[in-house]
N, C-alpha and C positions, 0 to 999 in steps of 0.2 A: 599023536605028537611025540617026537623022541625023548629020551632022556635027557640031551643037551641043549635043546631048547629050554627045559624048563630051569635050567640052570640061576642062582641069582644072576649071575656075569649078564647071561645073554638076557634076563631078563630087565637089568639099567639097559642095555643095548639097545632095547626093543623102546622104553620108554624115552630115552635119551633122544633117539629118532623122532620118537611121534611129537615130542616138547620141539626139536629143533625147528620141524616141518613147520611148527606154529607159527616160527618164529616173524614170519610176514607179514602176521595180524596180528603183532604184540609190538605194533607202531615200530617196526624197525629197528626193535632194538639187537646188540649184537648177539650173537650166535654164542661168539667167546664166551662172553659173560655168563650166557645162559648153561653152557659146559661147566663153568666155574661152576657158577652155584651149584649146579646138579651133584660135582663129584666134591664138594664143602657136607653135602649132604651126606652123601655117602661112607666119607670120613665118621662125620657125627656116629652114622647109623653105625659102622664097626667099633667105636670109643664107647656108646652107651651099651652095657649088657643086657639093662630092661629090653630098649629097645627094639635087638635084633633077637633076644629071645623072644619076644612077641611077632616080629614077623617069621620067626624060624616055626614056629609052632603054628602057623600056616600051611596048609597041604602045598607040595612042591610045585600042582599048577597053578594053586592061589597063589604062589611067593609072587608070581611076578605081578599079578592086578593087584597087590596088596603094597609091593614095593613100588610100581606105577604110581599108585595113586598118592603114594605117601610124597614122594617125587612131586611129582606135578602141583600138589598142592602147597610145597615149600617153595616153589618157584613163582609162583602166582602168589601168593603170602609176599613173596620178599618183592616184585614188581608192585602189588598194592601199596606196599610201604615207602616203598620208594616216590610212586606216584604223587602219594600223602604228602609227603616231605618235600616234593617238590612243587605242590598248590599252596602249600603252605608258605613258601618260600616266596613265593608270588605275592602273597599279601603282607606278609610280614612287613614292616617300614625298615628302611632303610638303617643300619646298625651302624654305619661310619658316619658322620657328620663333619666337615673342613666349614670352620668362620673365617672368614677373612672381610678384608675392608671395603665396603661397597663400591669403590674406584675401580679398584682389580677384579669385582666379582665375575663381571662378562668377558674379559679377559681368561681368564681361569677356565671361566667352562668352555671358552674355543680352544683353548690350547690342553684340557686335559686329556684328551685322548695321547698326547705326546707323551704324557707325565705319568700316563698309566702304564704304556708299554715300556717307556725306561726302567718305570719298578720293577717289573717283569723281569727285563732282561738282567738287572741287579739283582733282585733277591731273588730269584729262581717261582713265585707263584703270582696270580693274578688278587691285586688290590681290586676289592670288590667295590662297586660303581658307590661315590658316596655323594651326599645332597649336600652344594655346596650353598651357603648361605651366608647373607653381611651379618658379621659382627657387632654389636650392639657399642665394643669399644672399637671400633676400630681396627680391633689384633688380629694374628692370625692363631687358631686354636683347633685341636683336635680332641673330637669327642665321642665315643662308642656307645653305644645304645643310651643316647642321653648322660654319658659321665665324663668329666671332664679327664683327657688326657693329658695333654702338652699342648703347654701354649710359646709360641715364639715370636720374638719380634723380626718379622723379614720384610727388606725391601718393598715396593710399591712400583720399582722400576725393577728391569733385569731379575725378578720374581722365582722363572722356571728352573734357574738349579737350586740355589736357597728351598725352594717348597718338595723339593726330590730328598732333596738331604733331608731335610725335615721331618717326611714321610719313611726313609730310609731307616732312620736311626728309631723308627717306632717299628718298625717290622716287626722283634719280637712278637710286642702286645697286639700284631695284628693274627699269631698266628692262633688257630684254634686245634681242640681235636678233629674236629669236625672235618675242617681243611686237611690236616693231618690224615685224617683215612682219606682225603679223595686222592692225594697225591700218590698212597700207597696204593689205592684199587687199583692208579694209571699203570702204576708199575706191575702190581698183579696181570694185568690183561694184556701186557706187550713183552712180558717176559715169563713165561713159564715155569722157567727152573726155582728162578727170586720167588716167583709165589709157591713152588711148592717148598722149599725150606721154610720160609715165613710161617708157614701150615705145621711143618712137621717140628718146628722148635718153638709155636707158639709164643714170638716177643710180643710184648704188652703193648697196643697204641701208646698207650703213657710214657715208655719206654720210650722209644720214635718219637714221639714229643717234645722231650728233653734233650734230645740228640740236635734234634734242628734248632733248638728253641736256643740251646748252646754255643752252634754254628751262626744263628743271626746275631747272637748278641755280640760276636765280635766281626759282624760285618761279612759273615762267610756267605757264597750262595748257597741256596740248594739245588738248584735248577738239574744237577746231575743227582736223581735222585736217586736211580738203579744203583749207582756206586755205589752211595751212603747207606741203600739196605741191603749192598752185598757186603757191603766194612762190618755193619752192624751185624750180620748173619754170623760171619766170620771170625768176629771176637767173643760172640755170644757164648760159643764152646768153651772160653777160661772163667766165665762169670758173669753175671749182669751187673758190673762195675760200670756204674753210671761214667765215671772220667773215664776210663777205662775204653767204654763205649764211644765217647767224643772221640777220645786222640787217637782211637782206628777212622773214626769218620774223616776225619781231618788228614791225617795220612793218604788216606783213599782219593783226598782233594788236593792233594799237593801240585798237583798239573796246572789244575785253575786258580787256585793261591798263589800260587808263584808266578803266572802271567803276569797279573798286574803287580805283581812288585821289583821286575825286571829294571835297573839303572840302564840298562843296555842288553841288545837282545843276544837273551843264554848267561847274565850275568844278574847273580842277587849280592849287594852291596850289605856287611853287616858289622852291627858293635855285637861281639860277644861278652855275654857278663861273667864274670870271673873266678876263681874258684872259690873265695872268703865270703863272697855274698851269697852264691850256693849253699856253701855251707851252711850259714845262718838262717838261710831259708828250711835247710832241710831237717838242720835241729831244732826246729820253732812246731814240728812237725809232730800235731796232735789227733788220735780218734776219739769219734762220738759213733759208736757202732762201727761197724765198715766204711763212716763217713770220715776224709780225711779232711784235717783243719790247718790254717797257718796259724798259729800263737803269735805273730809281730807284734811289738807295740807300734805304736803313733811314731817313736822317736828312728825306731829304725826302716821304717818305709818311708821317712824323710830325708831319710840318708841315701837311700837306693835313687829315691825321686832327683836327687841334688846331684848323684855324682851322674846319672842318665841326662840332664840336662845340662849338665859342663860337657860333657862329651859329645853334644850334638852341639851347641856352641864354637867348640872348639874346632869341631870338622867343617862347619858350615858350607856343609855338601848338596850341590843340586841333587834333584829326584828323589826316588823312594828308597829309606833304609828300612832292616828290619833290625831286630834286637832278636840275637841266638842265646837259647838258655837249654837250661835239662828240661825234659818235658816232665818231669815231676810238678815243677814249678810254673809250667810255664801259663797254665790258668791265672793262680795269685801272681805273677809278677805284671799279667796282664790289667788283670782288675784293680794294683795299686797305681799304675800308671792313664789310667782310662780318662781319669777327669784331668789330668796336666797335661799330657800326651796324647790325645785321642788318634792320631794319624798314625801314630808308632804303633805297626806291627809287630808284636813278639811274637817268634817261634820258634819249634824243637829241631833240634839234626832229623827226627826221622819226618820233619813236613817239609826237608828242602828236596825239592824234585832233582830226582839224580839228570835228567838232563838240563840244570843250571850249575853254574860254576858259581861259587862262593870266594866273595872278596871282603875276608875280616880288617876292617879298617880300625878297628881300636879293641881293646880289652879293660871291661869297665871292671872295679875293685878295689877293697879297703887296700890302703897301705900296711896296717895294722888289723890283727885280725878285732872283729865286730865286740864292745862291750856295752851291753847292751844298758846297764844303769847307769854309765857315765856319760854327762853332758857332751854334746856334739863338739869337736875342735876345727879348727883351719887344719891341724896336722892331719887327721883321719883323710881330709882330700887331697892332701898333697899328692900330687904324681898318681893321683887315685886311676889316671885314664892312661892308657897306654897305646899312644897313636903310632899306626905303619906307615 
């Protein structure tokens, strides 16, 4: 046998082969995958020094039945487990739970096949099949592995958007790590390059957790998930600043955020907020570690609240606005507005898609710049909006 067969190289080669060949009687599953894990493997084997000092210290034609085997049984270890995990899955009861009113129940279960693919195509994953069952009061209620979620009062009639939204606005709390990596493995297996950076910069699933978990909370999808962990790749190199990490992902989404928020097509319609409320946003501006905080009180996010609602008052504009701010801010200005405002999109200059044209219809702002311990007047709003 030559010297270059006994090679390590040709010796994954040789193994790599005889695992793929298998691959017919390992119930079909893909080849890709079984690539992946092989050279996940091999990674490990160069990163731990025990390791490859142990098979180095292997005679050079052992290396390769000793690397073979070490192989082969990490591959069949990781299908075992998987198998597990998915008999297991099998039995498990049911983790989502929808009560609703015993009128609408048969109702619901014919028409949810509708109501699952909507969520799909809204929030970018698949709501897992849940037992729907009559409410004891009557309500409608959402509940996870037996814990009470969200409960809402919806229609009896006209049901299927009311119970979309409903479902909608829980997406967060529907998402897991668990789902978390499978969405990533999709991307792993159909994009090569994405999984081999993923590998070589080691982000945390937790990481990627926060990022989407971020994205749902204000309604964003995920559905383009290659983007979101190539945004997240790509910022990764200044830091793993969690906002940091969003408003690349967000950026990276500014094609599909900006779809639906079009007044007309190639046009985003916007109030921009002003310089004096910036300001006091960004001098309210405190760390707790690397974590960055807003200090507002009560008095002045009632001001922001008040002059953002005279100005949509006063426009009383058909379609969808958005609210343009610094992207510093543009988190907290979201989260102060979320319970009076929920429709009101805020966002930065860098999430407006350079193929929309932007039409600022007002400039919201003190008259006077902000003080912050003196009681609210009718003067502070005077002329506070500044309509085009």
């Amino acid at each position: 046998m030559s010297e270059s067969n006994n090679s390590p190289s040709d010796a994954l080669q040789r193994t790599l082969g005889e695992i793929l060949a298998a691959e017919p009687i390992l119930e079909g599953r893909n080849s890709q995958q079984l690539q992946s894990t092989v050279e996940s493997v091999l990674n490990d084997l160069v990163a731990d020094p025990q390791l490859k000092a142990k098979l180095l210290s292997e005679t050079r034609v052992g290396f390769g039945m000793s690397l073979g085997k070490f192989l082969a049984w990490k591959v069949w270890t990781d299908i075992e487990k998987a198998d597990k995990r998915k008999s297991a899955s099998k039995v498990r009861p049911d983790s989502i739970t929808i009560r609703l009113p015993q009128t609408v129940l048969e109702q619901v279960k014919e028409g949810w096949p509708s109501i699952r693919a909507a969520f799909m195509e809204r929030v970018g994953f698949s709501l897992s099949e849940p037992t729907l069952a009559p409410d004891a009061h009557d309500g409608w209620a959402l509940e996870i592995r037996g814990g009470l979620l969200a409960r809402e009062e919806l229609p009896e009639q006209n049901w299927q958007e009311p119970l979309l939204e409903f479902l909608l606005n829980q997406a967060p709390n529907l998402l897991t790590l668990g789902l978390v990596k499978e969405l990533v493995d999709e991307v792993r297996a159909e994009s090569p390059v994405v999984a081999e950076e993923l590998e070589r910069l080691r982000i945390p699933m937790t990481t990627i957790y926060r990022v989407l978990d971020g994205l749902l909370e204000e309604g964003v999808s995920i559905r383009e998930m290659e983007t979101i962990l190539t945004a997240i790749a790509l910022a990764w190199d200044q830091g793993p600043d969690r906002s940091a990490l969003l408003s690349a992902a967000r950026t990276a989404l500014s094609p599909w955020i900006c779809r639906d928020l079009q007044a007309k097509p190639g046009v985003l319609r916007a109030l921009r907020v002003g310089r004096r409320i910036e300001e006091m946003f960004i001098e309210s501006i405190r760390y707790v570690g690397s974590e960055q905080l807003f200090a507002l009180d009560l008095q002045q996010k009632a001001m922001v609240v008040v002059l953002i609602k005279q100005a949509l008052a006063q426009l009383d504009q058909p379609g969808p606005l958005v609210l343009l701010t610094n992207n510093r801010l543009r988190k907290e200005l979201h989260t102060i507005l979320r319970a009076e405002l929920p429709d009101l999109t805020v966002l930065s200059e860098p999430e407006i898609h350079r193929g929309c044209k932007l039409e600022i219809l007002a400039v919201i702002d003190f008259k006077h710049p902000p003080r912050g311990d003196v009681q609210l007047s009718d003067d502070d709003f005077d002329d506070g909006v500044s309509l085009f």
